[in-house]
N, C-alpha and C positions, 0 to 999 in steps of 0.2 A: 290816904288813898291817892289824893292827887301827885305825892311824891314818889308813892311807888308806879303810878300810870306815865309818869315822865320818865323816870330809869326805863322803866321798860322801852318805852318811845327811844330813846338815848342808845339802849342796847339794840336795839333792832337797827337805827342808824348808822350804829356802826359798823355791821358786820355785813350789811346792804354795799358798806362806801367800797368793800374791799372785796367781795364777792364778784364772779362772774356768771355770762350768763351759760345757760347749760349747755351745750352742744353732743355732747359723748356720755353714754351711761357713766357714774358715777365707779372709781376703779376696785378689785378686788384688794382686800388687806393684802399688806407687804409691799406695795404698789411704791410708799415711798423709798423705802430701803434700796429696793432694785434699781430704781430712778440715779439716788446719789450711787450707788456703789459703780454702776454704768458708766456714769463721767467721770466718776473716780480714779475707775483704772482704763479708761477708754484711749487710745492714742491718738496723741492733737497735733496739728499742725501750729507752729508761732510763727505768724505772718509779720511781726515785728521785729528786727533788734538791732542795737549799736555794742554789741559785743567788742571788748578789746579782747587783744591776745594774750592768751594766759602767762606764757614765757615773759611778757610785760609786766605782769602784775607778781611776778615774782621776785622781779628785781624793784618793786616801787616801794613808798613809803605807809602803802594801804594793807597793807597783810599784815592786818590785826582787828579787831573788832573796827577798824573805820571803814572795811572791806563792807561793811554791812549797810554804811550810811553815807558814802562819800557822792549816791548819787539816785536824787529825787528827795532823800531822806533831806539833802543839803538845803535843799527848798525851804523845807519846813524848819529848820533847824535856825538859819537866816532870818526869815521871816518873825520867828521867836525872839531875834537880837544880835544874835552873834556875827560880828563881823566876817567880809569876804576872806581877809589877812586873816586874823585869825582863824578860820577855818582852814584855809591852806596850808595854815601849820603843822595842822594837825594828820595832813596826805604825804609826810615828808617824815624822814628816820630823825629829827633833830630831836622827839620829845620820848619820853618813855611811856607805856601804857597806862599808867597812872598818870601819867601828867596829861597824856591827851582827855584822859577820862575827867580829870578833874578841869581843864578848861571847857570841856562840852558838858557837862553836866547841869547847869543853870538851862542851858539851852533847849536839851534831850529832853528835859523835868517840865520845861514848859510848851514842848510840841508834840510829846511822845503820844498823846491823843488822836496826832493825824494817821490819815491810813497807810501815805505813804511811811509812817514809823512803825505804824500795826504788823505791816507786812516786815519791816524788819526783826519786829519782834517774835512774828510767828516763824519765821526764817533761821533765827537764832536758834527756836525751840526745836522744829520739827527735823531739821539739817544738820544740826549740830549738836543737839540734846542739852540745851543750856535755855533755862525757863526764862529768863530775864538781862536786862542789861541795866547792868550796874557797877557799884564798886564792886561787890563780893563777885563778881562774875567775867568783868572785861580782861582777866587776864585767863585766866582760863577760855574762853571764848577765842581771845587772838591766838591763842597757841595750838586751837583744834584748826582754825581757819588757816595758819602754816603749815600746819602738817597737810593738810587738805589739798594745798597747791605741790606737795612731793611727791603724786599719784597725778593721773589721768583725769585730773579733775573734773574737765570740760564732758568727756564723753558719757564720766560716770552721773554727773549730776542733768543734763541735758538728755540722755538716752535712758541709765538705770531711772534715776528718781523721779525724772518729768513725765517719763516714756513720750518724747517727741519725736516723730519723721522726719519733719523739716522746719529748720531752721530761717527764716531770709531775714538776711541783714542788712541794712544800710550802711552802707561800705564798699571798701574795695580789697578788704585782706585776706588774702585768699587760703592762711595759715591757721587759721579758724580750727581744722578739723576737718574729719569726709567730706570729700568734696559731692558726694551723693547727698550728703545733709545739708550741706548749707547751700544759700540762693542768696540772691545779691540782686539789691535795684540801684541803681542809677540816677545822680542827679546830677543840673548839666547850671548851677548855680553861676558860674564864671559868665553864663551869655545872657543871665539875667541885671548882674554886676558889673557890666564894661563899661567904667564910668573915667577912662584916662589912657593917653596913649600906650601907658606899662602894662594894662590887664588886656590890652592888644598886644604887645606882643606877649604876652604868657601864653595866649590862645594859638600865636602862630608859632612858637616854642615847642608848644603840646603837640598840637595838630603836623609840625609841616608844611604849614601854607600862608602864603602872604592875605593879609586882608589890609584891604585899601577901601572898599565900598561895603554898603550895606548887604549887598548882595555876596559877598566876600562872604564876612559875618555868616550870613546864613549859611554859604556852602562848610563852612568849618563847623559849625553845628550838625551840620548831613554824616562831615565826617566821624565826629565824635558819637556820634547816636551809632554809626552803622558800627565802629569799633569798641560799643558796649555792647551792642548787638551778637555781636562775632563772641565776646566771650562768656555767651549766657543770660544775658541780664535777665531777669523776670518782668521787670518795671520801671519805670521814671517815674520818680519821685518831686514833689515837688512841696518845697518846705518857706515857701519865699512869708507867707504868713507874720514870719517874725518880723521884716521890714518891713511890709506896707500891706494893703488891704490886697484882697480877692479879688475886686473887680477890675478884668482882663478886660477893655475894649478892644474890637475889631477897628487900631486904630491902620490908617493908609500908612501906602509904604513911603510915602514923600515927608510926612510927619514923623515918620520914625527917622527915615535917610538925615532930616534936619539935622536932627539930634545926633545920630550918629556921626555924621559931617564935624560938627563941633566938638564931642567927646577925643574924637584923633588927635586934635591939634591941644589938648589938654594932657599935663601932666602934673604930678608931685600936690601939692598945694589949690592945684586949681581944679582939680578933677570934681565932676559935680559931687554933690550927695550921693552915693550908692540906693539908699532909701527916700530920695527927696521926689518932689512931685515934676520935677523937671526931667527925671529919667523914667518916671511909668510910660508914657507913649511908649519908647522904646522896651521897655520891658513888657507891655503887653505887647507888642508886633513879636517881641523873641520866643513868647508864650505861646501864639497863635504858630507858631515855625514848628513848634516842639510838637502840639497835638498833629500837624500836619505829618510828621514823622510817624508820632503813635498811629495815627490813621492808616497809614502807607504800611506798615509795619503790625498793625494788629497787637500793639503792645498795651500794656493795662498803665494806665496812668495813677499816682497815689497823691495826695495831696492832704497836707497840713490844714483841718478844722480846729477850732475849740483855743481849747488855754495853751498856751504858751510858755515854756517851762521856764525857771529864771524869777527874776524879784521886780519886774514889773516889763507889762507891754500896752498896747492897747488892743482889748480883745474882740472890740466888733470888726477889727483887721479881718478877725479868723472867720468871721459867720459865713458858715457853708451857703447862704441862700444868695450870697453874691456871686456865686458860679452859674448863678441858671443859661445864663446867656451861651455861656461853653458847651452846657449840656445839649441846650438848642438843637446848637451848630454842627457840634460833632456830637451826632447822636451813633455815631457810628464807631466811639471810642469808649472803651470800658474807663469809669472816673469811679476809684476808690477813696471814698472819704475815711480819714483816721480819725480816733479817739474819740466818738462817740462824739463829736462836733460839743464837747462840754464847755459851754453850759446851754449849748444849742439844738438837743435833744427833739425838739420839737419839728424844728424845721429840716432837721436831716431824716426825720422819719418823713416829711414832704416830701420833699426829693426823691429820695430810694423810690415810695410810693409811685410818684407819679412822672418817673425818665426809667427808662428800664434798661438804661448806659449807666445808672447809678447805684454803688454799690456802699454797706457799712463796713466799717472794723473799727472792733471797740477794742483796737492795740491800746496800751496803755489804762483805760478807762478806769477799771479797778480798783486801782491804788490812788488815782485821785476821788473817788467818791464809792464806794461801793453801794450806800442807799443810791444813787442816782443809777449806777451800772444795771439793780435791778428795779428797779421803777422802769428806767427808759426800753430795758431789754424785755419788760413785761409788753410795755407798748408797740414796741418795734414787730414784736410776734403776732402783733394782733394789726399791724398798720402793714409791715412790708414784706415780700416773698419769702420764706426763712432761707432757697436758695443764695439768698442775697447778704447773708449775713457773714459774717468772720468774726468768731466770738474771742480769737485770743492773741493776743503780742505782749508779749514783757517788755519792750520797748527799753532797756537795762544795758548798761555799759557791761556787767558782769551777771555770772547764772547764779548767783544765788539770787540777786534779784527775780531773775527769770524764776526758780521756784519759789519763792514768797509768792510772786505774783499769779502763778499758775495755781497754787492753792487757794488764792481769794475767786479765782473766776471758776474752776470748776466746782465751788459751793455755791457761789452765788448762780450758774447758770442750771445747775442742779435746786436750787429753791427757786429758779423760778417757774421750770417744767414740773416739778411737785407741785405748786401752787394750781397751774394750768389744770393738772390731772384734777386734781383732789376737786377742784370747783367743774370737772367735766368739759371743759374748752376743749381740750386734748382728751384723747383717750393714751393710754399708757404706752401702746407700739406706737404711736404718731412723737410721743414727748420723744421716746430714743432714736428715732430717726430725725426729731429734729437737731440733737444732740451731735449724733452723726455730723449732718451737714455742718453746723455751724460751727465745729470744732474741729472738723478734719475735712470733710469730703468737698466743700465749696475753695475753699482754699486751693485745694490740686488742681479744681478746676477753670479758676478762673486767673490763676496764676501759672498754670499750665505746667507742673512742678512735675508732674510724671514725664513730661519732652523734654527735659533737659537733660 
């Protein structure tokens, strides 16, 4: 008696932890079907990507089953053991498919677990109709993946198979594909990195303009903003993350000029650290320059939260809650935070919540964790505006990734508006118009993609 009085105790606990509370009558049967089938074939905006150009990828050494893993997969693959050289062998014509396959195989056998390989694998299946990657399969696999690049690849897998509107990329290659499709943001990395008198003159190379003062600096910044401006940009971007922490102070302009002063008469050898703590002052004063642009300009700013891609960084770099100060100050600047600030989930739902300059995109998210994508995106709906949301980027050098990755997020954002419904949070028209917003309709809006 007392052991069956504790299951029960144990079953009720459990289904208490994951339950919500009721808000909306409970929905008619079919309620889930309709749900997934909505985002299934619903048309999404990818507010992410690093897209190469396909005529690239024709003449490389990746058109063949490494087309699939050469990028994010590499992470995990690395991580597994296998060396950076070695792997680079494997992106080059010197090896045969078998030989590539039999040097990654130890590797694939011991990471093929992660999501980012899930998504390769469901990628293989559902794109190519090839169940598995393996010996029995990697040649056949690379032989559909060429034939694949002798057709309109791009248009067919990006429009047929994704059914996306718009694409925006991080870049600047404007061979992409319609130019109605794709979008482009802008990063201005060089005036965060002017650490020697060569990366001055590259900026007045670029630009056309002499800089001799800090004041100099900034107006070639004016320039370079207003001539991304002129051809569309959506957004600045800002990815600096990977070198040093988030926190921008409001440093004076005489602490910056110092620096700057010194950096001119620096060359070759002597040029500071690019990442060292002797050049933040000046890289927060160039950061304060930039928002002052997006301000004056009404442009949406994007910024690098969370992990860091690559075989190691320091990731409290990236915690989005080292920006408050920015949000502050310019509350008058729209600040998009990327990737679900992973593994900082918590505090980006602070944020969004409470600066209403503060916006999500869980570009990327996915395919590094998918339990976290819907945990956090269960909380985000219950913590921050859903106007506020951007539920997808493939963030992918190439589009098969882009649909591996779009097939993990319209399931996962589909269980988790099911979830919603079924326990009554939601009522069933509220789950698809949230669906709406956060995978097409926020996007046009706050990226302004219909004015361009």
């Amino acid at each position: 008696m007392k052991f069956t009085t504790i299951l029960l105790l144990a079953i009720t606990l459990s289904f208490s932890t994951y339950s919500q509370v009721q808000i909306k009558p409970l929905p008619k049967a079919g309620y889930d079907q309709r749900i997934r089938d909505f985002v299934s074939n619903m048309k999404v905006v990818d507010t992410h990507e690093h897209l190469g150009n396909q005529a690239g990828y024709e003449k490389s050494g990746k058109l063949d089953f490494m087309m699939l893993l050469f990028h994010y997969a590499d992470d995990d693959i690395k991580s597994a053991g296998m060396s950076k050289a070695a792997f680079e062998r494997l992106l080059t014509d010197s090896m045969t498919v078998m030989e590539k396959w039999t040097a990654i195989k130890p590797y694939w056998e011991g990471s093929s677990n992660t999501a980012y390989n899930r998504a390769a694998l469901l990628t293989a299946d559902k794109l190519f109709g090839v169940k598995d990657i393996n010996e029995t399969t990697v040649e056949e696999l690379s032989a559909k993946i060429k034939k694949a690049y002798e057709t309109d690849w791009y248009n067919k897998v990006l429009i047929e198979k994704c059914n996306i509107e718009y694409v925006v990329v991080d870049g600047e290659d404007r061979t992409l594909g319609d130019p109605k499709m794709f979008k482009f943001v802008k990063r201005f990395g060089e005036y965060f990195f002017v650490n020697s008198s060569e990366k001055i003159q590259s900026i007045e190379k670029k630009e056309g303009v002499k800089i001799q003062t800090l004041d100099d600096l900034v107006a070639a910044l004016g320039v370079s903003f207003h001539k991304a401006m002129d051809k569309d940009f959506v957004a600045v971007k800002i990815g600096i993350a990977y070198e040093r922490n988030l926190l921008f102070e409001d440093v004076s302009k005489e602490k910056a000029e110092a620096i700057f002063d010194k950096v001119k008469n620096l060359s070759g050898s002597t040029a500071l650290l690019y990442n060292g703590s002797e050049m933040k002052p000046l890289q927060d004063y160039m950061m304060h320059r930039i928002l002052d642009l997006a301000r004056a300009n009404k442009t949406p700013v994007e910024i690098h939260t969370g992990l860091q891609a690559g075989d190691g960084n320091y990731i409290e770099n990236s915690n989005p809650a080292l920006l408050a100060n920015l949000f502050l100050k310019y509350r008058d600047v729209q600040f998009i935070l990327f990737h679900g600030g992973y593994p900082f989930g918590g505090e980006l739902a602070t944020l969004a919540k409470n600066f209403r300059n503060v916006y999500l995109d869980m570009c990327w998210l996915y395919i590094i964790s998918p339990s976290y994508s819907e945990r956090y995106l269960h909380e985000w709906l219950e913590t921050v505006p859903a106007n506020k949301i951007m539920a997808f980027g493939g963030d992918f050098l190439n589009v098969e990734g882009v649909y591996g990755h779009l097939l993990f997020a319209r399931q996962i954002v589909a269980n988790v508006l099911i979830s919603k419904v079924k326990d009554g949070y939601l009522s069933e028209d509220e789950a698809l118009k949230i669906a709406q917003m956060i995978l097409h309709d926020n996007a046009i809006r706050i990226l302004k993609l219909n004015n361009q």
